[in-house]
Structures are given as C-alpha cells and as structure tokens.
N, C-alpha and C positions, 0 to 999 in steps of 0.2 A: 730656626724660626725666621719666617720672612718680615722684612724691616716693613715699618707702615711710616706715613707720613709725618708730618713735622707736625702737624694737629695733635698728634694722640701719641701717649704713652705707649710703651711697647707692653710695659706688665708693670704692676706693684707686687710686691710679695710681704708678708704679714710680718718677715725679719726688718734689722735697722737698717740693712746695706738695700738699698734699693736698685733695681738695672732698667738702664731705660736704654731704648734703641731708636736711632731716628736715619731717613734719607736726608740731603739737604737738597732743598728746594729751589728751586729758579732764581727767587730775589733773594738767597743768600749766595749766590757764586759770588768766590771771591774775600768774603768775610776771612777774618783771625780768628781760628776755632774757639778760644776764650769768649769771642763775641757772641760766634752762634753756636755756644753754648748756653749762652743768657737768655739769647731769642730763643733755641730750642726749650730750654727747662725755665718758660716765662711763669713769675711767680713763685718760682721753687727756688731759683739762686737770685740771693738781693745784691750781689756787687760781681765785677770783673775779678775782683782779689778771690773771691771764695771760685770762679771756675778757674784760675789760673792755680790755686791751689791742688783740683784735681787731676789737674791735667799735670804739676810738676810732680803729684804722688803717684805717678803710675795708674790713676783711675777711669783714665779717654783711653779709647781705641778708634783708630781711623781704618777704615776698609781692614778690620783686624788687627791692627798692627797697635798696638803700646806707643802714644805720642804724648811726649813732655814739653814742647815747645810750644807759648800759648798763642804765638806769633803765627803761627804754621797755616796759609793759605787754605779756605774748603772747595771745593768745588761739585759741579751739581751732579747730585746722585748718589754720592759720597755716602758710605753709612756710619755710623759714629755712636758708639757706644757709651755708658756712662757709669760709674757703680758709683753712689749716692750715699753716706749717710750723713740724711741734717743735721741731726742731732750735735754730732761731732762739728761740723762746717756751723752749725750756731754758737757753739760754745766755744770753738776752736781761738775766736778775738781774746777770750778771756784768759786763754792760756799761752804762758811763754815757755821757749827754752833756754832751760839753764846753762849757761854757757860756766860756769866758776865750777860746775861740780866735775872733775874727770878732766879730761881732754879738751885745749884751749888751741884755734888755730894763732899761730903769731909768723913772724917773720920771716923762722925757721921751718913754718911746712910752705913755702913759696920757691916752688921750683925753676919756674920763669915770670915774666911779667913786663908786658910792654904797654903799648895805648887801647890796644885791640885785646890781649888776650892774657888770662894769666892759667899757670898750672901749678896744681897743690898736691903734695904728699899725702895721701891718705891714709890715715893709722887703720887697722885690721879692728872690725867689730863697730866702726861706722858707718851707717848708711849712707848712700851717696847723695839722696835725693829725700824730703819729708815723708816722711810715712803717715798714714791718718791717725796714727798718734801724734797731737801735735807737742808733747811733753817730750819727744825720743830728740832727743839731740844726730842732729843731721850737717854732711859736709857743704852741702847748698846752705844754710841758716850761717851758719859758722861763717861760711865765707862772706855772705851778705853781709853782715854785723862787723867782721874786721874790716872790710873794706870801706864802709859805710862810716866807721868810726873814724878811721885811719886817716881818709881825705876829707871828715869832718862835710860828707855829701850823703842825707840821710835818702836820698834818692838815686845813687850808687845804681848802673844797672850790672847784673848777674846774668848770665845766659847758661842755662846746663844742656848739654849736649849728649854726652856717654854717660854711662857708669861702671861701675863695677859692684861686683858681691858685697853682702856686709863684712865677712869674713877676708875678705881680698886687699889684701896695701898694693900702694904705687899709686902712678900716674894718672891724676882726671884733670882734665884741658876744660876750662870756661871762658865766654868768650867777656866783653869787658866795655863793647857799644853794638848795639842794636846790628850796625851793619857788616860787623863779620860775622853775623849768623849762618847767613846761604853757603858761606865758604866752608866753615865749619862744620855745619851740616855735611856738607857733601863729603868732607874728610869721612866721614863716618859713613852715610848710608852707600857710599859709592866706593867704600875701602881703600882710598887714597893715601892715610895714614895708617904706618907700619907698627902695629901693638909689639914688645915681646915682654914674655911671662917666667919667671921661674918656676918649678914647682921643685919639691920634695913629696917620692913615691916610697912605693912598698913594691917587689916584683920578685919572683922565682927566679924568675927566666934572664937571660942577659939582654941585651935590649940592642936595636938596632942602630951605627950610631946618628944616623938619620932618616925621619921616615916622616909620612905624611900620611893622615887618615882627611875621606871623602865620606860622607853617609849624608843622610836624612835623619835630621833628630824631631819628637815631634814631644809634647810634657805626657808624660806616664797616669797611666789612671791612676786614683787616692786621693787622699787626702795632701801629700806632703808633694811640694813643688819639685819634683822632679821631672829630669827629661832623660829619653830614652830613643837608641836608632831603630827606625823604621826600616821597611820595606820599599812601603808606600805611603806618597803623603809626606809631609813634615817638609823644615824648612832645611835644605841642602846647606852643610856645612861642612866646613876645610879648614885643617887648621896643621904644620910644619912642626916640625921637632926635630929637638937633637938632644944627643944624652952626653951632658957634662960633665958627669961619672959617674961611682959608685961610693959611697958617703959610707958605707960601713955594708957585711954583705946582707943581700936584699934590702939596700936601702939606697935610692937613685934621685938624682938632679938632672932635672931635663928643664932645656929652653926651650919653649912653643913661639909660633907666630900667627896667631888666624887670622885667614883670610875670609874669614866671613865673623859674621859679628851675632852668632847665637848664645841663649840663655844658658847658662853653665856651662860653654862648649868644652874649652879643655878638659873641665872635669869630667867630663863624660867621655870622651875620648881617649883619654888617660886610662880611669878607669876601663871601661870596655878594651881596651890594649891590653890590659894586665897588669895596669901601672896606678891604681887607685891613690889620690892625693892624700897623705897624711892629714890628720882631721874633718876628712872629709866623710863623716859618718852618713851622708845621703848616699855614699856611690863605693860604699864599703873601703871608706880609707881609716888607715889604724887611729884609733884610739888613744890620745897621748897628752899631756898637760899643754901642751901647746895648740894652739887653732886650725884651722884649713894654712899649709901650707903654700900658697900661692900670692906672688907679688907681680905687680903689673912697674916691668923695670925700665922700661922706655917707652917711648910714643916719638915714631920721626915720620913729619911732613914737611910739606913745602908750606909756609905763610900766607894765609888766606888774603891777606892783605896787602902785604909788601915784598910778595914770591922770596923771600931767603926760605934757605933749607934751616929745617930747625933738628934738634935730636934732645928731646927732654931725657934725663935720666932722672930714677929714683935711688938714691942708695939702697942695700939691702937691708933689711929694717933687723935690730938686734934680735927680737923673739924668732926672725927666720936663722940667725947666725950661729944662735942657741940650741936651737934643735940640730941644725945639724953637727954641731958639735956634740950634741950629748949622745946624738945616734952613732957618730964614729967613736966614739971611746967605749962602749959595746962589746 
C-alpha cells in the first residue's frame, strides 16, 4: 500500500492494534524518530515515554526495517510505520514489572562495564527488549532498575542496541551515555562486531568440519514467526560454522559466527543443513525438557570510544551443560 502524507492516517482497522503509515515531511528532516513520532500520531500519543516505548518494543519500522533506537535521525521521505495499541500504551503507567518474582539481574549477570558501555548475561526465556506486555519482565527493564538503583541515578541512561531470541542466553552489549550510540550502532548494522554462538543439533549425516551457508531468507507465510530461504527477495544472509563434535551419536555442537544479522539466522541455517537446534520446535528441533539449545558465547570488537579491543565472554550456562551431558550418556 502506498505511504500518504504526514496529514492522514494510512488505515484504522476495527482490532486494538492499530497501523499507521506516514512519509516524513520537509520540516521534519532531521528530527529523533521518538519526536516525529508524536508530531506524526499528534493527538494520539500524549508523551515522548509512550513513543519511545514503541519504538524500544519492536513496534516502528523505518523504510522497513524494525528500529529500537528512539534517538535515530529521520530524514525526508523516509516512511515509518507504526503498530499502536492505546489501550495498552494508557494503562501501560499503571502497570509495573516485577522484578522479586523469578529472575533478578545483580552483579553476577555483568559481564563487562566501563563509563560508556556495559554487557549482561542473559538467562534463556528472557526477552531482550519490552514486549506490549508491560507485566512481561524484560532484560532492558531489569537492567534500567539495577542500574538506576545501583548508582542511586533514577535518570540512569540505557541504550539497547541488539538482541537476541527469548529462548537464546549469552551476550547483549548496552551502551551507558548517549554518545557511544553511533559507535555502537555501527558495530552492529555495519557487522564490525564478531558474535559466536553454540548450538546443540540433531543430524543423520556427519557434518562438515567447517562450512558456511549464504542464502536469502525472507518470514514464511502463517501465522507463527517464522523464516524461510528464498529464491528471491529476502534479506541476504551468512553465517560460519564449525562442528565441535558429536555429543552422543546424532547428536552435534557446532560454533556458528554471522556475518550478517538476520531474524532466526542460525536457526534456520542449521536447520535447513540438516542440523535443526534441539528445542527448537519452529524449525523441527527435537523435543526435550530442555529449551532452544543456543547461546550467544562471545561478542568481540574494537571500543566505540576508547578503540581497545574488547572480547566479552559468556560462560556456558548450566541448562546447556545439562543437556548435553544427558544426551551423551544415551
């Protein structure tokens, strides 16, 4: 559908999620899309906190693209998409998350931390980012709040950059003041920082002990978020492997590294190889008391701010060291 101007709603529809689509117009070049977000949906969002909220839950798209940064430059012509419920965004003040019930961040998930940036372990089964649930306990909230408490700075700023799967532990990089954003940023959309991932598969076949898949993946029709390679179309993605053995037979650890930064990459890559990730019931991975199999076990760049080479590790989290112990004794 073609985008109409900054005057008019692109569509309402009779559900609570609403989608609005806008160009941006001459006298907003330049604006923080948080901003012309407010000027776009005037009347409809009463503060900067409720559009920086949708923009940190995955709910903006910029020329397509899923943006979480409420800081992020617009410029003119840009189209900018929106998915809306008031409902939730009115009531949202009134609700908190619980931080005491379950999973507490402390000391011990702080993997580095300097003036500019810090990085957190993230437990498997957390989101990285608030979901429009605002009751869902999220690793952005959690972190806010330690830190906020911590240095006793209730104005504390948080920057989120990446993320990962709910299902997915390891390594997510935050930035810690305003001005290592652009750096940070770049680490990411410009693949300057080196991710690597463990997984635990499933596979017949014996496995090469390094290889590399290239494809086009693009999300699968359905209902259920999935993605799938294309032909044509889809966003090009690459992603390294190596097989670090066999864990009991048909049953395999591989290190991946991608080089591009698509939605489910590895697992789909994995899978589609013949290597489908243990718990990973979207992409046919077996079935087991255990989760999605995959941990995000380092992240190494150069320092957006103070050029040192950095190399975060995560350890390997118990419920990964579990399975595969339980799968070799088999």
């Amino acid at each position: 559908m073609k985008a109409r101007g900054a005057s008019s709603f692109n569509h309402w529809t009779a559900m609570a999620l609403q989608k609005f689509r806008f160009k941006v117009p001459p006298e907003m070049a330049g604006l923080r899309l948080d901003d012309a977000l407010i000027a776009l949906l005037k009347g409809k969002l009463t503060s900067k906190a409720q559009a920086r909220k949708l923009i940190v839950a995955g709910a903006v798209y910029l020329n397509g693209r899923r943006v979480r940064i409420a800081s992020k430059p617009v410029i003119v012509g840009a189209s900018i998409e929106a998915m809306v419920d008031f409902a939730k965004l009115e009531t949202g003040a009134q609700k908190s998350v619980s931080h005491r019930q379950g999973w507490e961040l402390g000391p011990d998930s702080v993997l580095f931390e300097d003036d500019y940036l810090i990085a957190i372990n993230k437990p498997a089964g957390l989101p990285t980012q608030p979901t429009l649930d605002e009751a869902r306990l999220n690793l952005f909230a959690a972190l806010q709040k330690y830190v906020r408490e911590r240095d006793k700075n209730p104005q504390a700023y948080i920057g989120l950059h990446h993320r990962l799967d709910r299902d997915t532990s390891g390594v997510v990089l935050f930035t810690k003041r305003k001005e290592a954003n652009a750096g940070v940023a770049d680490l990411f959309s410009k693949h300057l920082a080196q991710k690597e991932y463990r997984a635990l598969t499933t596979g017949s076949r014996i496995p090469e002990q390094k290889f590399e898949i290239k494809n086009h993946l693009k999300r699968a029709p359905g209902k259920h978020s999935r993605f799938t390679a294309v032909r044509s179309g889809g966003d090009f993605a690459h992603t390294l492997f190596e097989t670090v053995g066999e864990v009991s037979k048909g049953i395999w650890e591989f290190k991946a590294w991608p080089r591009t930064g698509r939605t489910h990459q590895i697992r789909v890559h994995l899978s589609e190889h013949g290597y489908p990730i243990i718990g990973d019931l979207n992409y046919g991975g077996a079935q087991t008391r255990f989760r999605l199999m995959l941990h995000a076990r380092s992240l190494t760049f150069k320092h957006p701010v103070t050029g040192a080479d950095l190399v975060i590790e995560s350890p390997i989290p118990k419920d990964f060291e579990d399975c595969r112990t339980e799968l070799s004794c088999r």
